[in-house]
C-alpha positions in Angstrom: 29.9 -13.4 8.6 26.2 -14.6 8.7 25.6 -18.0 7.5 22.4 -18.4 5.2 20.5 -20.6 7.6 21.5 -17.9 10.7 20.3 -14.9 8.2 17.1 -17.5 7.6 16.7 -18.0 11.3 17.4 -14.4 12.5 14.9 -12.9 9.7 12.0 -15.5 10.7 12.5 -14.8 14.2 12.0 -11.4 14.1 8.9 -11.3 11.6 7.5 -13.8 14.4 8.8 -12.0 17.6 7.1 -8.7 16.3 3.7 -10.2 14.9 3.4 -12.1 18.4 4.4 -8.3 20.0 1.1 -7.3 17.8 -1.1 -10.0 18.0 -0.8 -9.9 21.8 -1.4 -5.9 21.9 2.0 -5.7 23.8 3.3 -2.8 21.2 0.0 -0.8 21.5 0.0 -1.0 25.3 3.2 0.0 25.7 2.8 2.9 23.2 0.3 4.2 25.3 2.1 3.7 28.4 5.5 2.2 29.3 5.4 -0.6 31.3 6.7 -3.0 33.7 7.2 -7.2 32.6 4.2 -8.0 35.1 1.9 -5.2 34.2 2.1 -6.4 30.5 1.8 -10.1 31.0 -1.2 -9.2 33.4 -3.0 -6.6 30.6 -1.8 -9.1 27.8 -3.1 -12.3 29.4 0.5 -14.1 28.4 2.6 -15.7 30.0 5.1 -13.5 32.4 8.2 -15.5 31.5 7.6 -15.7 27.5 6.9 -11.9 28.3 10.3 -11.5 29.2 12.1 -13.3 26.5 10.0 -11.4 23.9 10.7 -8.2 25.5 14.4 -9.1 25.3 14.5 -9.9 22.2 12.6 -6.8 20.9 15.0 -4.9 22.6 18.3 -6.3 21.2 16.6 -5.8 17.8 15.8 -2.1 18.6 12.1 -2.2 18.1 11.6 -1.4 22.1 13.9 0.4 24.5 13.9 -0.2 28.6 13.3 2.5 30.3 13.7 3.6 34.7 12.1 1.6 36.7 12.4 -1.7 34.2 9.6 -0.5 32.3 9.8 -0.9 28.2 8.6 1.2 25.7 8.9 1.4 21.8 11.8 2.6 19.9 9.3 4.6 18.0 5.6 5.7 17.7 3.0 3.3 15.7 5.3 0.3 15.3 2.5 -1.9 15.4 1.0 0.0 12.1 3.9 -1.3 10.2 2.3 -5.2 10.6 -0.4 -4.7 7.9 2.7 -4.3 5.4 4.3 -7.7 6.2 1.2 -9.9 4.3 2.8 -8.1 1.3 5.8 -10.1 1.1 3.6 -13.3 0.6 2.8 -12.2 -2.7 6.5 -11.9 -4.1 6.3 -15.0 -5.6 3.7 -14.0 -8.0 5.1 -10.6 -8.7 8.7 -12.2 -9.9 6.4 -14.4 -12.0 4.5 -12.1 -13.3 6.4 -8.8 -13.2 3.6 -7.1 -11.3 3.9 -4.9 -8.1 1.8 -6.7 -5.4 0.6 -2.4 -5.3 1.0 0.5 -6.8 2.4 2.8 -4.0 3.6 5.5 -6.4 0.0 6.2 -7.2 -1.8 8.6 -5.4 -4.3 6.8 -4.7 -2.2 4.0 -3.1 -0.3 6.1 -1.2 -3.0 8.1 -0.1 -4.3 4.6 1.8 -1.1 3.5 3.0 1.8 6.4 3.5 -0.4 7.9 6.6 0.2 4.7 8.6 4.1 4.0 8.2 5.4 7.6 7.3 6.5 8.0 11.5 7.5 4.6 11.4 10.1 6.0 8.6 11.0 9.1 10.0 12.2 8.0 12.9 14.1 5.2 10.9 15.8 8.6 9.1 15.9 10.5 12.5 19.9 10.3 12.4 20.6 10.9 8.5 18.6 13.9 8.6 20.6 15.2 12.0 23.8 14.5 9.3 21.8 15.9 6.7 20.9 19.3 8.3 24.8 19.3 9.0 25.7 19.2 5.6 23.3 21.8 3.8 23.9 25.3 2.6 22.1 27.9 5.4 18.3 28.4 4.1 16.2 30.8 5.0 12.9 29.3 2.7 12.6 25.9 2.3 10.3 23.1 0.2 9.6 20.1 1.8 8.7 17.8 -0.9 6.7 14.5 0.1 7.7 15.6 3.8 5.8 12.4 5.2 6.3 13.5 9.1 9.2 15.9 7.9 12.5 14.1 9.5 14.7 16.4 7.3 13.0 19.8 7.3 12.3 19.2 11.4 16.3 18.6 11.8 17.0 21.5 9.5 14.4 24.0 11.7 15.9 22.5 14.9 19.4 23.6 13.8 18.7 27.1 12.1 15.6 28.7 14.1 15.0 31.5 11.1 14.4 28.7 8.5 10.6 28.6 7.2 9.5 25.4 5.8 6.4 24.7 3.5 5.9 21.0 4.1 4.2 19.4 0.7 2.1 16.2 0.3 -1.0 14.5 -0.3 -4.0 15.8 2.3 -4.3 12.4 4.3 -0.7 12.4 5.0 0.2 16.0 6.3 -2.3 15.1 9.3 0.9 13.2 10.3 3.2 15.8 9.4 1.5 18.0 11.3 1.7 15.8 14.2 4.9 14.9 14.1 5.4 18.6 13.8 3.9 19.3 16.7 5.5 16.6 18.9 9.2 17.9 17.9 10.5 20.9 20.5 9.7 24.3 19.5 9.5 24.0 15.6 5.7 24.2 14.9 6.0 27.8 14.3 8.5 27.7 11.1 6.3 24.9 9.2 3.5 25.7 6.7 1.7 23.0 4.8 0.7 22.8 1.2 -1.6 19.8 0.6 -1.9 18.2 -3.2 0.2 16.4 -5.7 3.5 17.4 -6.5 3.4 16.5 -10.0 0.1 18.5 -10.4 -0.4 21.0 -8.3 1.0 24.9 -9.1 4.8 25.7 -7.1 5.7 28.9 -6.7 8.5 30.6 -8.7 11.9 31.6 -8.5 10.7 31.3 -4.4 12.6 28.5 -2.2 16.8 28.5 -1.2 16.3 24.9 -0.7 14.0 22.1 -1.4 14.0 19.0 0.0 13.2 15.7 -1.7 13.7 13.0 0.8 12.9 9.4 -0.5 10.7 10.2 -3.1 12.6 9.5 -6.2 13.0 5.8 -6.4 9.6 5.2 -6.1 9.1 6.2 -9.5 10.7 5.4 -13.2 13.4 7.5 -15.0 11.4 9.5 -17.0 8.8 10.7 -14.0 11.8 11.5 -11.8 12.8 13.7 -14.4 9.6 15.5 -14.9 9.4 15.7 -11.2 13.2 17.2 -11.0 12.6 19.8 -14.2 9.1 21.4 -11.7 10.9 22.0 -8.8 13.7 23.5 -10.6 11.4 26.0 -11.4 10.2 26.7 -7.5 14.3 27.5 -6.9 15.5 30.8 -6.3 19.1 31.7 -8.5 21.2 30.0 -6.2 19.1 27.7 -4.5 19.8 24.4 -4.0 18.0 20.7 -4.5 18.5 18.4 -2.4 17.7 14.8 -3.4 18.0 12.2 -0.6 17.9 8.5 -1.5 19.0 5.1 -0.8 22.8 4.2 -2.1 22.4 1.5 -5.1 25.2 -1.1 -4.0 25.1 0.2 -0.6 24.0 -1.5 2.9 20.1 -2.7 2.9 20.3 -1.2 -1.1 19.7 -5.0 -2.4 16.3 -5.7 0.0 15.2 -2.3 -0.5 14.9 -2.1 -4.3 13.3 -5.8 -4.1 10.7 -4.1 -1.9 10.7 -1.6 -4.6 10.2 -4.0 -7.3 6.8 -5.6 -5.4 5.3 -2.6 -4.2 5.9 0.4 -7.1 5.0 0.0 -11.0 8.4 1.4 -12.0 10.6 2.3 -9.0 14.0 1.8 -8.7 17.8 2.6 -6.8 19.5 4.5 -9.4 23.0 4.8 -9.4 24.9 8.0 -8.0 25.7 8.7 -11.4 22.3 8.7 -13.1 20.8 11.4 -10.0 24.2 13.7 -10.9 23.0 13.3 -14.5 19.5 14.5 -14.0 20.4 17.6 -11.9 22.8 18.9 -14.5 20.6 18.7 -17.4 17.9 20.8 -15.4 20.7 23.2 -15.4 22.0 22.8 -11.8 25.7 22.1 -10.8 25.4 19.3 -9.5 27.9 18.1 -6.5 29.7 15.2 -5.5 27.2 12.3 -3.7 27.9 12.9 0.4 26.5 9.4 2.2 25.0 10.3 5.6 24.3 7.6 8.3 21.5 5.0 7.6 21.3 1.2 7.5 20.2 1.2 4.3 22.9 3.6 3.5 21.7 7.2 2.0 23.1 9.6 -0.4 22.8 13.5 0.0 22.7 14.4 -4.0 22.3 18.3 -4.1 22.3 20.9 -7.5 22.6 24.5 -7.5 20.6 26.8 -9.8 23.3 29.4 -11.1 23.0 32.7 -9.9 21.5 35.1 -12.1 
């Protein structure tokens, strides 16, 4: 078990390992191109040895992988796009003071700025739970991808079940990503179609969709707009379709960092309890099923409702 000043130490090392991995343009030149200790100290101007160790360490934290010929590259796409979000947590102190997010991200106009930048960041962070996910889901032929971000659970569903069509929804500044990550996945682009504008606003089809996907979406917001948001897609399931609500495990690993994120970057987000997302899918009228977790570190639950056959 972790002592608290080994969780301290661990925690400030690896806010400072991946700043320095920033600040020094080590992340970007390696997402360009992998590449070799030397090459990287040389393009860097550092020092090769403290090269090394930070290299090291990334790896053993999983932010960089090594690769043939003892070149390293990033675990994922963008990482160094994720460092603009780490100034954030400086301002927790006057958000428990004050009870005010340090932003709004479950405003559109927040999230318009800032999703575009982290969304791959996160999909890749979700690559394995939607593997798990597509795994446990009824067969779908049309499917809703609802605040797809770059799409990890309707790319793993298309990439298991080749006559799936997806209609990937979210703001216009953020499906340029999905359509990128869409593109960069093998032999999917063909099944996606993309439906830019808010979910809460915009017109969904009817009666239309055997599945639709709400991947991390809910807990940004309070009770009664998940709710609301819940009742409209309801509507956009065919009789015996299925919602599929994907969200982090309240109690569960990571759950008690995540909802303080939560608490200093959304008005009224929250983890809800297993209980409370069973709740809401049965008074929209769907039978709801037991929670399934899939992998993730912090842990997710597959919450799913069918809409009774007519």
């Amino acid at each position: 078990m972790s002592t608290p000043m080994a969780a301290l130490t661990e925690a400030a090392a690896r806010v400072a390992m991946f700043t320095t991995a920033v600040q020094l343009g080590l992340l970007d030149a390696i997402d360009r191109e992998p590449s070799t200790v030397d090459d990287l100290a040389r393009r860097c101007g550092a020092n090769e040895r403290g090269v090394r160790l930070l290299l090291a360490a990334l790896v053993a934290d999983g932010f960089v992988e090594e690769v043939p010929g003892g070149r390293f590259q990033p675990t994922a796409p963008g990482l160094a796009s994720l460092h603009p979000l780490l100034p954030i947590w400086d301002q927790l102190p006057e958000a428990v003071r004050t009870g005010k997010p340090a932003l709004d991200m479950d405003s559109p106009d927040t999230a318009t700025e800032m999703y575009p930048h982290v969304v791959a960041s996160l999909a890749n962070m979700w690559r394995d739970a939607a593997v798990r996910t597509a795994e446990l889901l009824p067969a779908a032929t049309r499917i809703l991808d609802v605040g797809a971000g770059a799409a990890p659970w309707s790319i793993a569903i298309a990439k298991q079940n080749k006559h799936s069509r997806v209609v990937a929804l979210d703001l216009p500044p953020v499906l340029s990503t999905t359509k990128r990550a869409v593109a960069a996945a093998a032999d999917v682009a063909d099944q996606f179609a993309y439906l830019a504008g808010d979910v809460f606003s915009m017109p969904l089809p009817v009666d239309t969709y055997d599945l639709v996907i709400v991947g991390q979406l809910c807990h940004l917001f309070d009770e009664p707009t998940c709710v609301r948001l819940i009742d409209r897609l309801v509507g956009a399931l065919r009789p015996g379709g299925t919602l599929a609500l994907l969200e982090t495990l309240a109690g569960g690993r990571g759950a008690a960092v995540h909802e303080l994120s939560l608490y200093l970057r959304t008005r009224g987000g929250a983890l809800y309890s297993p209980e409370t997302y069973q709740k809401w899918l049965r008074r929209a009228g769907l039978d709801a099923a037991d929670v399934v977790e899939v992998n993730g570190t912090p842990a997710i639950g597959l919450f799913t409702g069918r809409r009774p056959s007519a």
